[in-house]
PyMOL commands that place a pseudoatom at each C-alpha (Angstrom):
pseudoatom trace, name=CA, resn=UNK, resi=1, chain=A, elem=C, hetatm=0, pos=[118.919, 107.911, 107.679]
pseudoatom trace, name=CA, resn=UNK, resi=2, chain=A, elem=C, hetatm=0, pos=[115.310, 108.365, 107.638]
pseudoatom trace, name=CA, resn=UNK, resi=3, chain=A, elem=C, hetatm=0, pos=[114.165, 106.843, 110.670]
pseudoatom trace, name=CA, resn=UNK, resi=4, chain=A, elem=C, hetatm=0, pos=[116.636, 109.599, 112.339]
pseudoatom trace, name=CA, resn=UNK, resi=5, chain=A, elem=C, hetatm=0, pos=[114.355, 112.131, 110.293]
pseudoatom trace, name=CA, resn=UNK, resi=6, chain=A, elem=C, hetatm=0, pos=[110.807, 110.852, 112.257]
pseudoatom trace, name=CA, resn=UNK, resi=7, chain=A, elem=C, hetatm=0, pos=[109.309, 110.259, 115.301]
pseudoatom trace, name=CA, resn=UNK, resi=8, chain=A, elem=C, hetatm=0, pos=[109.729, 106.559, 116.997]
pseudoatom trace, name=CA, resn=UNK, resi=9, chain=A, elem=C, hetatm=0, pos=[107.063, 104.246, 115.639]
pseudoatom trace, name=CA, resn=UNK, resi=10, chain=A, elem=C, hetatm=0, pos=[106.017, 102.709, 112.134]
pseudoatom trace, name=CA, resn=UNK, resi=11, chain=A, elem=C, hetatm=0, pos=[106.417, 105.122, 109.692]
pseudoatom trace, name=CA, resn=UNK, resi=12, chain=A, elem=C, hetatm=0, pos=[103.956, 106.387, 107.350]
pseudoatom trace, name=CA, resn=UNK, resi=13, chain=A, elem=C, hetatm=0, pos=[105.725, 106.570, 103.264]
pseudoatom trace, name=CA, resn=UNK, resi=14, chain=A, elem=C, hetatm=0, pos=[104.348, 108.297, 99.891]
pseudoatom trace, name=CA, resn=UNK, resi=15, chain=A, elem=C, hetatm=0, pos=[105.851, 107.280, 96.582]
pseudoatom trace, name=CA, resn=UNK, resi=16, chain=A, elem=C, hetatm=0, pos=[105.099, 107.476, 92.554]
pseudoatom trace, name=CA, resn=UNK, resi=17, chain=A, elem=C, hetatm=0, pos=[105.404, 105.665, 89.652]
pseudoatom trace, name=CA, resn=UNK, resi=18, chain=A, elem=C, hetatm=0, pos=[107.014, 101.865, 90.391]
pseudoatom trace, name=CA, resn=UNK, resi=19, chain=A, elem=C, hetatm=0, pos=[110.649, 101.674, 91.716]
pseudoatom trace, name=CA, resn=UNK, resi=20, chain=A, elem=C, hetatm=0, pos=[110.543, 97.865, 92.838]
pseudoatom trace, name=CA, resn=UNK, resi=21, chain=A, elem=C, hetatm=0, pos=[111.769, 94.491, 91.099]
pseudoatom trace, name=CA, resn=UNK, resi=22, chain=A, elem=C, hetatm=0, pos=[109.528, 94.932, 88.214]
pseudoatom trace, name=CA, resn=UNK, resi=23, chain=A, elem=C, hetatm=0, pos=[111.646, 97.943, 87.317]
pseudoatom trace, name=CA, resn=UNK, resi=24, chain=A, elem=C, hetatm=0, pos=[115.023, 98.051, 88.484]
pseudoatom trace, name=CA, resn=UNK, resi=25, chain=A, elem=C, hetatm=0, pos=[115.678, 94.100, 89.112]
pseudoatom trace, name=CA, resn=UNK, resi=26, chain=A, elem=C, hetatm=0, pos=[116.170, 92.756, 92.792]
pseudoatom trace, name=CA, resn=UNK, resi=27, chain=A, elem=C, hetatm=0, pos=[114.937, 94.484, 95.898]
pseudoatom trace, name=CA, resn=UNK, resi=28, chain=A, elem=C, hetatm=0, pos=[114.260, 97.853, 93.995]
pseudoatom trace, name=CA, resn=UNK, resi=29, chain=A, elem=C, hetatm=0, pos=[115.321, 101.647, 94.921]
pseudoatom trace, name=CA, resn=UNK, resi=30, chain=A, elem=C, hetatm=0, pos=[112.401, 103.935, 96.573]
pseudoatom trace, name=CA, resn=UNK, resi=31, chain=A, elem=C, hetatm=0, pos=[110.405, 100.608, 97.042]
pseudoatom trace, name=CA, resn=UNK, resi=32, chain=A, elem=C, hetatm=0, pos=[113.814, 99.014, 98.475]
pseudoatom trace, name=CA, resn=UNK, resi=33, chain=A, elem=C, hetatm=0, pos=[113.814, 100.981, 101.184]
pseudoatom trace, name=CA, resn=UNK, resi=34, chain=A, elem=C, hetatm=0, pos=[110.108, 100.806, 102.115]
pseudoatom trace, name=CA, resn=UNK, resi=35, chain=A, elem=C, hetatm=0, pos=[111.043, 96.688, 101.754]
pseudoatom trace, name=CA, resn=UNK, resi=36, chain=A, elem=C, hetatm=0, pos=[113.769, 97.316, 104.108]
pseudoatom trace, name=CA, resn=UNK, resi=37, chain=A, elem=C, hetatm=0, pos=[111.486, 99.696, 106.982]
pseudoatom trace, name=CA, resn=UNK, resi=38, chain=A, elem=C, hetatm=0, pos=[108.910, 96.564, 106.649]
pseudoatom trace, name=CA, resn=UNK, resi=39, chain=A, elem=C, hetatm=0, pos=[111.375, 94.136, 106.928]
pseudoatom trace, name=CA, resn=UNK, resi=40, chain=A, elem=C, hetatm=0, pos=[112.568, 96.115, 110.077]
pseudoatom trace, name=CA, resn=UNK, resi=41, chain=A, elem=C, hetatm=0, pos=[108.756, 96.424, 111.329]
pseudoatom trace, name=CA, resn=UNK, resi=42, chain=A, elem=C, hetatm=0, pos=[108.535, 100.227, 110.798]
pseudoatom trace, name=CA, resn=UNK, resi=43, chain=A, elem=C, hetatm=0, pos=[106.403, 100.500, 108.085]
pseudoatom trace, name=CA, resn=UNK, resi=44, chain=A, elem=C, hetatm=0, pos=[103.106, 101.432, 108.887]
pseudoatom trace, name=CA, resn=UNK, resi=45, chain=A, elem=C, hetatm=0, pos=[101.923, 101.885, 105.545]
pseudoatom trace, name=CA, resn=UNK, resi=46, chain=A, elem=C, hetatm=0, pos=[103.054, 103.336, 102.154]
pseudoatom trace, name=CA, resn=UNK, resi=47, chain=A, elem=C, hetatm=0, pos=[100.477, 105.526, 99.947]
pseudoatom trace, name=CA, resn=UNK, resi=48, chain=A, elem=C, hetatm=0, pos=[101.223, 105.242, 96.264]
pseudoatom trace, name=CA, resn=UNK, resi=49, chain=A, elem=C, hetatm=0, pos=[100.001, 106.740, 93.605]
pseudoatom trace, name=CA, resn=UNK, resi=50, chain=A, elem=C, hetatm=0, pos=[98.198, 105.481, 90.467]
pseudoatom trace, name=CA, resn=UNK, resi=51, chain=A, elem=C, hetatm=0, pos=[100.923, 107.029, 87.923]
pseudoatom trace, name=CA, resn=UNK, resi=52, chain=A, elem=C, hetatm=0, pos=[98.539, 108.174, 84.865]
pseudoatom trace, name=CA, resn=UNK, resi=53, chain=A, elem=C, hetatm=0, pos=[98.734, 107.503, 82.019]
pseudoatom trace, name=CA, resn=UNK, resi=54, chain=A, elem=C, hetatm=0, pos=[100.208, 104.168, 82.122]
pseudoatom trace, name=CA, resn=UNK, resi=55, chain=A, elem=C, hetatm=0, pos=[99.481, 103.135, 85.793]
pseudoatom trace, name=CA, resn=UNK, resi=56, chain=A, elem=C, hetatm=0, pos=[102.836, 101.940, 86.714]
pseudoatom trace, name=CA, resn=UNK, resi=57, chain=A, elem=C, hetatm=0, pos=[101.412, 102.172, 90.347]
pseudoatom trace, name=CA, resn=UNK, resi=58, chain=A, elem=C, hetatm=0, pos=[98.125, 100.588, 90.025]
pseudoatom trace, name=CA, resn=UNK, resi=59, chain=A, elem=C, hetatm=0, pos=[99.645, 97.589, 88.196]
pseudoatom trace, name=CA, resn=UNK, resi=60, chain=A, elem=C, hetatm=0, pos=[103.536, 97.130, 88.958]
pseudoatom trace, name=CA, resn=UNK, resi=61, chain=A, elem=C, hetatm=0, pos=[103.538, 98.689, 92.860]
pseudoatom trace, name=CA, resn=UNK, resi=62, chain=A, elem=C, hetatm=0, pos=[100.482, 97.250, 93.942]
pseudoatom trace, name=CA, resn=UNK, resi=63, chain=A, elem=C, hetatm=0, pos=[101.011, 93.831, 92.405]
pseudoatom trace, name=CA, resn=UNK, resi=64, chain=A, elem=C, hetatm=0, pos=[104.663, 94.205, 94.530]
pseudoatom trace, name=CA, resn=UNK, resi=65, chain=A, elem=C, hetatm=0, pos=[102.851, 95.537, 97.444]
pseudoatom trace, name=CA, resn=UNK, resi=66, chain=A, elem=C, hetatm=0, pos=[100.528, 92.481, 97.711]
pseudoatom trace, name=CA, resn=UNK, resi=67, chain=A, elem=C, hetatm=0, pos=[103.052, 89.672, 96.723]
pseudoatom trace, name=CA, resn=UNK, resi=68, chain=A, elem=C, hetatm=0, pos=[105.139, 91.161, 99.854]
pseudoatom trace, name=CA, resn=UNK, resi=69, chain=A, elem=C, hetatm=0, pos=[102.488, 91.517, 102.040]
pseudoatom trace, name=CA, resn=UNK, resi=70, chain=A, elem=C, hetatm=0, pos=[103.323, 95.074, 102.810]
pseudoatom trace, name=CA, resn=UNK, resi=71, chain=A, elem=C, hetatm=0, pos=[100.372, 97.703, 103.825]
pseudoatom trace, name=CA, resn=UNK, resi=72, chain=A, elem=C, hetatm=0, pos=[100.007, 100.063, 101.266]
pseudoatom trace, name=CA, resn=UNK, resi=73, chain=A, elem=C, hetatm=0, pos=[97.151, 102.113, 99.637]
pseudoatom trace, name=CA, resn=UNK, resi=74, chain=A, elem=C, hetatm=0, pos=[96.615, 103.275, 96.261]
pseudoatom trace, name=CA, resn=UNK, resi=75, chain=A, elem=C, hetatm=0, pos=[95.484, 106.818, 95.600]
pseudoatom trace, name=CA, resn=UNK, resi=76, chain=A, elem=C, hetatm=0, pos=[95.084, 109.270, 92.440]
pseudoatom trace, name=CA, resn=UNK, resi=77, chain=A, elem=C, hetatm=0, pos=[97.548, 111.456, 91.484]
pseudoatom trace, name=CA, resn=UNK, resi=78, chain=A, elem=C, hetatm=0, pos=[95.676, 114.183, 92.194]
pseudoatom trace, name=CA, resn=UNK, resi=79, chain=A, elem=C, hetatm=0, pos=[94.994, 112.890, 95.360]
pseudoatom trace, name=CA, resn=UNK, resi=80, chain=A, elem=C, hetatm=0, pos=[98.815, 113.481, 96.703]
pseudoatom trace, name=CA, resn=UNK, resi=81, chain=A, elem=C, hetatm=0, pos=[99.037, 116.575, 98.312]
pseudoatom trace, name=CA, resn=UNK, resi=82, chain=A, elem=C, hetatm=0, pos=[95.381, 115.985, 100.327]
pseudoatom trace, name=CA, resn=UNK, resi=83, chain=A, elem=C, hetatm=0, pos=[97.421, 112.838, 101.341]
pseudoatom trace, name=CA, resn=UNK, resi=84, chain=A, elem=C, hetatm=0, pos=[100.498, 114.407, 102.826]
pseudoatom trace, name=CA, resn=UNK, resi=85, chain=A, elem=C, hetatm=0, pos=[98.652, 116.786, 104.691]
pseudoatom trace, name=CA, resn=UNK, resi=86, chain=A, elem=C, hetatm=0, pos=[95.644, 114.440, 105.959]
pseudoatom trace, name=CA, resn=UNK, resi=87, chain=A, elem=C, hetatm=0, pos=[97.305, 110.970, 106.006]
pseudoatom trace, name=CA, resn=UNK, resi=88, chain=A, elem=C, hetatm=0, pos=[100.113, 112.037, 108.605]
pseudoatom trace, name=CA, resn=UNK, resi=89, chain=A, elem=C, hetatm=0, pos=[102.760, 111.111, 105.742]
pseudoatom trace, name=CA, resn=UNK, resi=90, chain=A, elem=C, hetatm=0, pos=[106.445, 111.692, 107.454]
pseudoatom trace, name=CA, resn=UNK, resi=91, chain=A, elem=C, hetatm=0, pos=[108.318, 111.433, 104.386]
pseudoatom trace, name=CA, resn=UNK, resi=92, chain=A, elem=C, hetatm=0, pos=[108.299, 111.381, 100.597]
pseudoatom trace, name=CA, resn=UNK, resi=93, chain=A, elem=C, hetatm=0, pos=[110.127, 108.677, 98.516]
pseudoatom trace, name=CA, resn=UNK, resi=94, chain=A, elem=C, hetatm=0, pos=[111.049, 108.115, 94.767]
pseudoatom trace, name=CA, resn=UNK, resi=95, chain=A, elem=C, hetatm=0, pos=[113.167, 107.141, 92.066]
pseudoatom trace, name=CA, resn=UNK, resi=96, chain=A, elem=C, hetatm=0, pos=[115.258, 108.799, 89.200]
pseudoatom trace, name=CA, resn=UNK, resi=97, chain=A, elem=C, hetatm=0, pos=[115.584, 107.899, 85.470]
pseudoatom trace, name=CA, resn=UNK, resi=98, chain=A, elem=C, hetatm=0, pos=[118.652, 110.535, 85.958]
pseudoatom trace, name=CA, resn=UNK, resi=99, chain=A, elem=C, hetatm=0, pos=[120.349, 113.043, 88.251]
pseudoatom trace, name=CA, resn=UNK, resi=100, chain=A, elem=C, hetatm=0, pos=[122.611, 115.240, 87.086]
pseudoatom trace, name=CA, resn=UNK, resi=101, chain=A, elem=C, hetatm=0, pos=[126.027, 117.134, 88.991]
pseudoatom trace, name=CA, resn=UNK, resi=102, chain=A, elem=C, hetatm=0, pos=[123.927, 119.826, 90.746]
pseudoatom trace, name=CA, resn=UNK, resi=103, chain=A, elem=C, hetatm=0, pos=[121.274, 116.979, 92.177]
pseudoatom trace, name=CA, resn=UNK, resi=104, chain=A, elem=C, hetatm=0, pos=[118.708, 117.837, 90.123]
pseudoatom trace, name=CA, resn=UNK, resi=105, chain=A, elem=C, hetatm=0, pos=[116.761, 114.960, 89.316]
pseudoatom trace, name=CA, resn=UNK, resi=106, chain=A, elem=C, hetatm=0, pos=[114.752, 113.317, 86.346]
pseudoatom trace, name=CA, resn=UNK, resi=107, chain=A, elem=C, hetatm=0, pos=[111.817, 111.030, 87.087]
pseudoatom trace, name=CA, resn=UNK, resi=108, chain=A, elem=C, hetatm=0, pos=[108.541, 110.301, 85.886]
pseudoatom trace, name=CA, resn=UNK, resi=109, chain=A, elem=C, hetatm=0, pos=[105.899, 113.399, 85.638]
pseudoatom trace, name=CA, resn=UNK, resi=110, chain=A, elem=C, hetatm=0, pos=[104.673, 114.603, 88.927]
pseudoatom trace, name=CA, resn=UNK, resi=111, chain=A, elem=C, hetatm=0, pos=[107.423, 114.121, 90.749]
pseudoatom trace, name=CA, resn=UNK, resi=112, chain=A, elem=C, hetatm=0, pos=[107.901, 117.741, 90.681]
pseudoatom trace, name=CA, resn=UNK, resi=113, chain=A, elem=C, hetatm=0, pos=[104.990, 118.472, 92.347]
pseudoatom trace, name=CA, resn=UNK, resi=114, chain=A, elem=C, hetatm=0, pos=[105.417, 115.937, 95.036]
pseudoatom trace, name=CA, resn=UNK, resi=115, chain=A, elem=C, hetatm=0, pos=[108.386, 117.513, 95.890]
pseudoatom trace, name=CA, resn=UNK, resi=116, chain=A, elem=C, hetatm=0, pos=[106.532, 121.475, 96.258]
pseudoatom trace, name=CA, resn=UNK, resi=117, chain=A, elem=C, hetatm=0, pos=[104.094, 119.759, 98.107]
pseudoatom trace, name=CA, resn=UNK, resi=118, chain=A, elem=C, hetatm=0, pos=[106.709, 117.802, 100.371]
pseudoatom trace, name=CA, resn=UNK, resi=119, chain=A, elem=C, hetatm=0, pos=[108.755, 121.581, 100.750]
pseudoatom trace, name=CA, resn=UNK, resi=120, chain=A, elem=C, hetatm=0, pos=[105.866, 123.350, 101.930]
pseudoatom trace, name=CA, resn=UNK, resi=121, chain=A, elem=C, hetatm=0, pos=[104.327, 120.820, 104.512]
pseudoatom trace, name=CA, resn=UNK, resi=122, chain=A, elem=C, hetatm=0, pos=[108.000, 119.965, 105.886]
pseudoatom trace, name=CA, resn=UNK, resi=123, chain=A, elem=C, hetatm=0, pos=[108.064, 116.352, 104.706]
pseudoatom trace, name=CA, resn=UNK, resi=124, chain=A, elem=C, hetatm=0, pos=[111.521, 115.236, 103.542]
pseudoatom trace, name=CA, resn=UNK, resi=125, chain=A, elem=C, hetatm=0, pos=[112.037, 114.448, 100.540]
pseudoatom trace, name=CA, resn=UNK, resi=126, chain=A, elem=C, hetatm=0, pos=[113.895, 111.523, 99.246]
pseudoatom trace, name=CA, resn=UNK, resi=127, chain=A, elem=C, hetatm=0, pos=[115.669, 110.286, 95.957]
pseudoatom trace, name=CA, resn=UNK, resi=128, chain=A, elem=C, hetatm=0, pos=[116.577, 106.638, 95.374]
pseudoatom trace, name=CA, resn=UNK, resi=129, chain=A, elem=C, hetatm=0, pos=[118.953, 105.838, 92.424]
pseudoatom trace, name=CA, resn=UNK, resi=130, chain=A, elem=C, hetatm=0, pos=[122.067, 103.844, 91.538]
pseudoatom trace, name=CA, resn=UNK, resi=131, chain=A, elem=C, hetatm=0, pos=[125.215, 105.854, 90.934]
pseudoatom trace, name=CA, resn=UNK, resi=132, chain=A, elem=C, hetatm=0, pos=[125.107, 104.592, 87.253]
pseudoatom trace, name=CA, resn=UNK, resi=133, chain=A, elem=C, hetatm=0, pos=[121.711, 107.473, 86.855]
pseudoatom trace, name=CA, resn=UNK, resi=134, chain=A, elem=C, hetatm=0, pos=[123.773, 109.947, 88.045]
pseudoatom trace, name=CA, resn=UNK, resi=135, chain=A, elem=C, hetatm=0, pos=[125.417, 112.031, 85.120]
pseudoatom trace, name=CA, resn=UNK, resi=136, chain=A, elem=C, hetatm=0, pos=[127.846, 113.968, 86.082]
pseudoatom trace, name=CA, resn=UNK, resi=137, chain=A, elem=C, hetatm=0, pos=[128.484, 115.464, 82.929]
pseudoatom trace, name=CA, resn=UNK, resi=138, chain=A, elem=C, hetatm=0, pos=[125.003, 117.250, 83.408]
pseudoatom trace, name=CA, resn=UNK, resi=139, chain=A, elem=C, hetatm=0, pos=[125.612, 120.660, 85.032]
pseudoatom trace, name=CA, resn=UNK, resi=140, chain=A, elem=C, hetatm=0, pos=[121.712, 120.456, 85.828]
pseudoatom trace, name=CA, resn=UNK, resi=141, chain=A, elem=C, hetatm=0, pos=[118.675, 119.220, 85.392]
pseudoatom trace, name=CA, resn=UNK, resi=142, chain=A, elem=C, hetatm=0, pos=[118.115, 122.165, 82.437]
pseudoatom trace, name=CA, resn=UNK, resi=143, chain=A, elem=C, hetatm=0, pos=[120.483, 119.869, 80.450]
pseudoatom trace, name=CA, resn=UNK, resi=144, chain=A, elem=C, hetatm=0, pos=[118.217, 116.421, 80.786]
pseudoatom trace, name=CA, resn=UNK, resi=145, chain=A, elem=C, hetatm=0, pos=[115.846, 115.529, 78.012]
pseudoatom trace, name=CA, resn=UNK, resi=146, chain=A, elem=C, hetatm=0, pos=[112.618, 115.417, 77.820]
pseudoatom trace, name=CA, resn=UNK, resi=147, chain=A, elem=C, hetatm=0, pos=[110.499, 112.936, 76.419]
pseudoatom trace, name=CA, resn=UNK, resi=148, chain=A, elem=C, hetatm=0, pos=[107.283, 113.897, 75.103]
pseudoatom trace, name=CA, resn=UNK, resi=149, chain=A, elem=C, hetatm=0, pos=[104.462, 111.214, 74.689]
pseudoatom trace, name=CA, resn=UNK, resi=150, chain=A, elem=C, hetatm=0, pos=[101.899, 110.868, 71.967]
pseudoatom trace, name=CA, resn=UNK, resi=151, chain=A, elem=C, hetatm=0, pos=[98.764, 112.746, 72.872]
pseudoatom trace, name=CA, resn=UNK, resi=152, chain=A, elem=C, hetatm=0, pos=[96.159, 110.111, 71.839]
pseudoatom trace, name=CA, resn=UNK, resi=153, chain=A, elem=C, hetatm=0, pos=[97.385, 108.680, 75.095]
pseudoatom trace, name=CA, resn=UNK, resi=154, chain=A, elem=C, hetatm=0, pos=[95.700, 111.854, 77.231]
pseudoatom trace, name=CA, resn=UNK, resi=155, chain=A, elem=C, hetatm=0, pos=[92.683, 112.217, 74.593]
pseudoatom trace, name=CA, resn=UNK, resi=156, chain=A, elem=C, hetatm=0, pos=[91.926, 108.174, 74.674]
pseudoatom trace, name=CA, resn=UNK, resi=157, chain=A, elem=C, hetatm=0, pos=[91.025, 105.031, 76.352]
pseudoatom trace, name=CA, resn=UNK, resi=158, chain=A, elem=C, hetatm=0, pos=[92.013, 101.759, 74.257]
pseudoatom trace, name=CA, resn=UNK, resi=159, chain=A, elem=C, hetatm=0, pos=[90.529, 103.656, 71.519]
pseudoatom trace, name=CA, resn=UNK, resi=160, chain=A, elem=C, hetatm=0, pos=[87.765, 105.514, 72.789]
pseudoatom trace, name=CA, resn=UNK, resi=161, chain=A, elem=C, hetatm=0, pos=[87.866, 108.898, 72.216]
pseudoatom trace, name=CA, resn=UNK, resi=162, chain=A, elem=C, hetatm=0, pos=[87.545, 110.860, 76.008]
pseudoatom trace, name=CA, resn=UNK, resi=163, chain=A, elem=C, hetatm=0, pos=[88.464, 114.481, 74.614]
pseudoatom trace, name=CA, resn=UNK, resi=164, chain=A, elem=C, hetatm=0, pos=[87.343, 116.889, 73.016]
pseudoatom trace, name=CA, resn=UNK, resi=165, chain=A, elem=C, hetatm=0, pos=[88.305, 116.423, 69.615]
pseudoatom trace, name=CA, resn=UNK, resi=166, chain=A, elem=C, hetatm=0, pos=[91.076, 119.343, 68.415]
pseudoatom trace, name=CA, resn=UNK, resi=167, chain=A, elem=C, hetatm=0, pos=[91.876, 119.737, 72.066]
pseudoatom trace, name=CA, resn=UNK, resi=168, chain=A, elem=C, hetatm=0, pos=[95.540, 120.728, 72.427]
pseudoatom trace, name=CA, resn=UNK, resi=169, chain=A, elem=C, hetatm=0, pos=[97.848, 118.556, 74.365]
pseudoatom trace, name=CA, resn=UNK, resi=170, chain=A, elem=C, hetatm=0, pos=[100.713, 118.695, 75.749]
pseudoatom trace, name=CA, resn=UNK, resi=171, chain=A, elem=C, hetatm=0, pos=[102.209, 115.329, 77.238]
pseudoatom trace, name=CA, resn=UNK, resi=172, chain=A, elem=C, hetatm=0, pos=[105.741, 114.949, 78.745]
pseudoatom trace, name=CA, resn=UNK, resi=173, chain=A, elem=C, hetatm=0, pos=[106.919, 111.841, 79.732]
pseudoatom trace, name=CA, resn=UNK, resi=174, chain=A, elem=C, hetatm=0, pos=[109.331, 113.153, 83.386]
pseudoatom trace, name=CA, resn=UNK, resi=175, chain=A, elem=C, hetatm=0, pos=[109.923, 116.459, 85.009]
pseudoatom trace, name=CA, resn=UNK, resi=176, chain=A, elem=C, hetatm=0, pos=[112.677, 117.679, 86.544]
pseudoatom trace, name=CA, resn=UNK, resi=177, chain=A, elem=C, hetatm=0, pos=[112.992, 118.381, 90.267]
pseudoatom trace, name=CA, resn=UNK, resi=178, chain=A, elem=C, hetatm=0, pos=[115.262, 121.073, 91.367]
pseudoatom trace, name=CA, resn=UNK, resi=179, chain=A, elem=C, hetatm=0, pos=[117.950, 119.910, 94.024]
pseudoatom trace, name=CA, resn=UNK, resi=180, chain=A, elem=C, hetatm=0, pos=[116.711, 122.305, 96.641]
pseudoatom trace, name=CA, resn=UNK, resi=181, chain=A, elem=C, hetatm=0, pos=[113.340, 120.697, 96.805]
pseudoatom trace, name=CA, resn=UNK, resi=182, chain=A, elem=C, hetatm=0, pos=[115.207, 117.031, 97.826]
pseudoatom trace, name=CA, resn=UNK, resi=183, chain=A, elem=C, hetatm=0, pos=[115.516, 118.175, 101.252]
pseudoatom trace, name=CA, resn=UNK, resi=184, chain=A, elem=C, hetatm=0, pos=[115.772, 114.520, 102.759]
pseudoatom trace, name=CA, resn=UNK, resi=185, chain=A, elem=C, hetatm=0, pos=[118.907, 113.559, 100.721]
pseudoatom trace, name=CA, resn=UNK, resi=186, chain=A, elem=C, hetatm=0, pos=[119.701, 111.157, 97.422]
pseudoatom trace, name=CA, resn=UNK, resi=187, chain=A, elem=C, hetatm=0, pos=[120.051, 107.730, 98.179]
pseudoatom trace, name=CA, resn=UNK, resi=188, chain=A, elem=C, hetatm=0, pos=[122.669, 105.772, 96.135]
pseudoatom trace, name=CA, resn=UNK, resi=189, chain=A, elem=C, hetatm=0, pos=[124.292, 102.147, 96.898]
pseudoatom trace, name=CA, resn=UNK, resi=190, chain=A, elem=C, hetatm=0, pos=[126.866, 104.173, 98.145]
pseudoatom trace, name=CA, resn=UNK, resi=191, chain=A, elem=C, hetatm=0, pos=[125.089, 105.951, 100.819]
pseudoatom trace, name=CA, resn=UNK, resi=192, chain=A, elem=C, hetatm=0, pos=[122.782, 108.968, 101.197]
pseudoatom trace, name=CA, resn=UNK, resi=193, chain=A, elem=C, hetatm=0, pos=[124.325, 112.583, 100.411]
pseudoatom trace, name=CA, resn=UNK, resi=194, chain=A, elem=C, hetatm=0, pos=[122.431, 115.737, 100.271]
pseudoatom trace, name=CA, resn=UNK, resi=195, chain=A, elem=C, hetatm=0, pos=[123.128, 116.913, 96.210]
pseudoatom trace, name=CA, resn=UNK, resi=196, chain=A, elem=C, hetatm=0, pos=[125.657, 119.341, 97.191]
pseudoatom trace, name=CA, resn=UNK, resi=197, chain=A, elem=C, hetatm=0, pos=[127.722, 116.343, 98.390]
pseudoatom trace, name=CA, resn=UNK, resi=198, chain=A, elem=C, hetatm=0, pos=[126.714, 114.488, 95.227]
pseudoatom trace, name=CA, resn=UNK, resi=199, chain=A, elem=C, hetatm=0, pos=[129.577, 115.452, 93.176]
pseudoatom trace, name=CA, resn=UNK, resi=200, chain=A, elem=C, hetatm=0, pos=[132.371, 114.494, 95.423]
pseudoatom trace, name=CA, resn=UNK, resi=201, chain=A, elem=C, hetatm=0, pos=[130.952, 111.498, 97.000]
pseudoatom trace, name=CA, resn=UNK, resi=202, chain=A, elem=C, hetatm=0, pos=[130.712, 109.656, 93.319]
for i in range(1, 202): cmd.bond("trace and resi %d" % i, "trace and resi %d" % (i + 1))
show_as sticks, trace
zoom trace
């Protein structure tokens, strides 16, 4: 599906957070199918991001990344859009924690703002998630809980204070993309639909 989407040649991937064995057992979801375009030889390389506060990328995707042997390079968080536009990235991959009827989807915070980014340089935008994320009973993505995390974890490194104390923080765990923004389609073990199609084809 997405090698329809680009230009012959190896194919130049952005992703967030860790979506490979370390998370999801076996070959993984977003980092399945960058397995599967280096497997194929049509990877060029995959930029991934360092996933703050916990560095799920830094530690889980790059420790993947290297035990595969696939080219990939780490970059901020903050460094994502400047990547899309300067990096020649040709599409946008991730996971979901959930997805609800409509297609909107739950996944670790700043996945949202990959997916403005993605909209407004004409990058698609992809979802991978088993069918056993998606909640039907959800309406939308309004209806999908938010964790908040402590905000020591924003004001501190292994105990050393980095803020300013009485600094107000707010810390949430996942954001919530809006189904419009996943304009390269959701990508279940089932196939990949666009989220209007989500409904009926699970």
């Amino acid at each position: 599906h997405l090698l329809q989407r680009v230009p012959p040649g190896p194919v130049t991937l952005l992703t967030h957070c860790n979506t490979g064995a370390l998370a999801t057992a076996g070959y993984g979801t977003a980092l399945g199918i960058v397995r599967a375009l280096h497997a194929q030889g049509r990877l060029g390389r995959l930029f991934f991001t360092e996933t703050r506060p916990h560095n799920q990328g830094a530690r889980l995707t790059a420790l993947e990344l290297l035990h595969d042997g696939v080219p990939g390079t780490l970059i901020t968080d903050s460094a994502a859009a400047v990547t899309m536009r300067e990096r020649g990235v040709q599409a946008v991959v991730v996971g979901a924690d959930r997805v609800a009827a409509n297609g909107d989807t739950a996944n670790k915070i700043g996945t949202y703002q990959l997916a403005v980014v993605a909209r407004h340089l004409g990058v698609p935008f992809y979802v991978a998630a088993p069918s056993s994320s998606c909640d039907l009973a959800l309406p939308s993505g309004a209806a999908i809980p938010i964790e908040e995390r402590p905000a020591q974890e924003l004001t501190e490194l292994q105990g050393v204070r980095l803020a300013a104390p009485g600094v107000e923080v707010w810390n949430p765990a996942f954001d919530v993309t809006p189904h419009d923004l996943i304009t390269g389609g959701i990508v279940t073990e089932f196939g990949v639909f666009t989220p209007a199609e989500l409904r009926g084809a699970l």
